[in-house]
N, C-alpha and C positions, 0 to 999 in steps of 0.2 A: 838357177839351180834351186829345187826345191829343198826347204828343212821338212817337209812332211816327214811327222813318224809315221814309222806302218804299222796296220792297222793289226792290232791284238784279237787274234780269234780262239776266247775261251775253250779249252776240250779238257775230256778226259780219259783216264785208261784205266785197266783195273786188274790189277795182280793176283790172281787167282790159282793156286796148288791145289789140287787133291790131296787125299788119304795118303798116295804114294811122296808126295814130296816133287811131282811135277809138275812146271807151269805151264799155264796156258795161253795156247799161241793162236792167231788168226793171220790168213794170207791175206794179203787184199786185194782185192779186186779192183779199184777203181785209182785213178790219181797220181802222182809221180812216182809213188810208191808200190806200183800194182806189183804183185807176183812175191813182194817181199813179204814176210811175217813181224807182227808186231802183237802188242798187246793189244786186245780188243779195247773198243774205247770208239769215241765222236765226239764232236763239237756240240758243246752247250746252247740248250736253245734260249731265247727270250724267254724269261720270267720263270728258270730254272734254275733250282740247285745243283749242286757239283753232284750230289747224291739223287736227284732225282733223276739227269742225264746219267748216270753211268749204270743204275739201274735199266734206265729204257735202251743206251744204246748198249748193254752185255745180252738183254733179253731179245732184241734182233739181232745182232750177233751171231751169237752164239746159242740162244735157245735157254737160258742158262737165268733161273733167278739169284738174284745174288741178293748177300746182305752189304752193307759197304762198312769197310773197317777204318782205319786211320789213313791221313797222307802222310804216304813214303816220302813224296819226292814231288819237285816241281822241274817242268825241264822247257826252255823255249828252243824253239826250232824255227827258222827263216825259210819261207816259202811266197816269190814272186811278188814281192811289195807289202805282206804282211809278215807276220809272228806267229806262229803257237803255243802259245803260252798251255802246256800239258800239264796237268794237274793228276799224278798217278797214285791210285788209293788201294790197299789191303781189300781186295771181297772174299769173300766166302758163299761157296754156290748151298745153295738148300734147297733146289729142284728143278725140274725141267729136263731135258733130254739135248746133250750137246749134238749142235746140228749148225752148220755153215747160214747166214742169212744176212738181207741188208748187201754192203758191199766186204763181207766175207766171203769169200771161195773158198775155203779148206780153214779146217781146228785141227787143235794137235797137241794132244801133251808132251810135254818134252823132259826128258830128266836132263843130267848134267853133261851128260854124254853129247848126247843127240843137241840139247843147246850148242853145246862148243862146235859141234860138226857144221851148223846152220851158219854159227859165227865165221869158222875160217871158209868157208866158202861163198861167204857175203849175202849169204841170204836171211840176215836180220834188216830192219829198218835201221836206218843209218843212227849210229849212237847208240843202239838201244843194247849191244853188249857191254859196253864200256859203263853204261848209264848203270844197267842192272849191277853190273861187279861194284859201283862205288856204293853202292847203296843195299849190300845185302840181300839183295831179292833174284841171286841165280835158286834154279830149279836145283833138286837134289840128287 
């Protein structure tokens, strides 16, 4: 029997409202997660900050420059022998034009409504209602 821990894969994700007070969601296209929505976000590369990944992966994303604000929240997620270790931070977009890209398929602001509805029907990434309500960062 092995004690190997598994293996920690740095990411991040990045909470982002408009003017309106809704957040921004991405579907994903790729991975166990396809089809579901989540926060935009990817995994941190070699000889990156959490801030300089989550610039590059919202601006293939999503199309979207952002500033990066504070962490919210950190959250680990178990995925086939590793970890994710999610590092979710405050941005603030200041330009570009929202547009699906990367392993994005669809954007979509959400107010609180339309979250909840995505919730009881299971189409969030798993954890990620319960996560947002413990930590103050539902849409409005």
């Amino acid at each position: 029997m092995s004690d190997a821990k598994p293996r920690r894969i740095r990411s991040v994700s990045g909470i982002v409202f408009d003017s309106a007070g809704r957040l921004l969601l991405a579907q994903r296209g790729s991975g166990p997660a396809i089809g579901l929505w989540s926060l935009p976000g990817g995994k941190v590369e070699s000889g990156e900050t959490d801030e300089q990944a989550l610039i590059r992966e919202l601006r293939e994303e999503t199309g979207l420059y952002v500033t990066v604000g504070r962490l919210r929240f950190t959250v680990h997620r178990p995925s086939a022998g590793s970890v994710y270790e999610i590092h979710c931070y405050d941005c603030a977009a200041h330009g570009g034009q929202p547009r699906p890209g990367d392993d994005a398929t669809a954007l979509r602001w959400v107010d609180a409504a339309a979250f909840q509805a995505l919730d009881a029907e299971g189409s969030l990434t798993e954890g990620l209602g319960v996560t947002l309500r413990q930590h103050a960062a539902l849409p409005h």
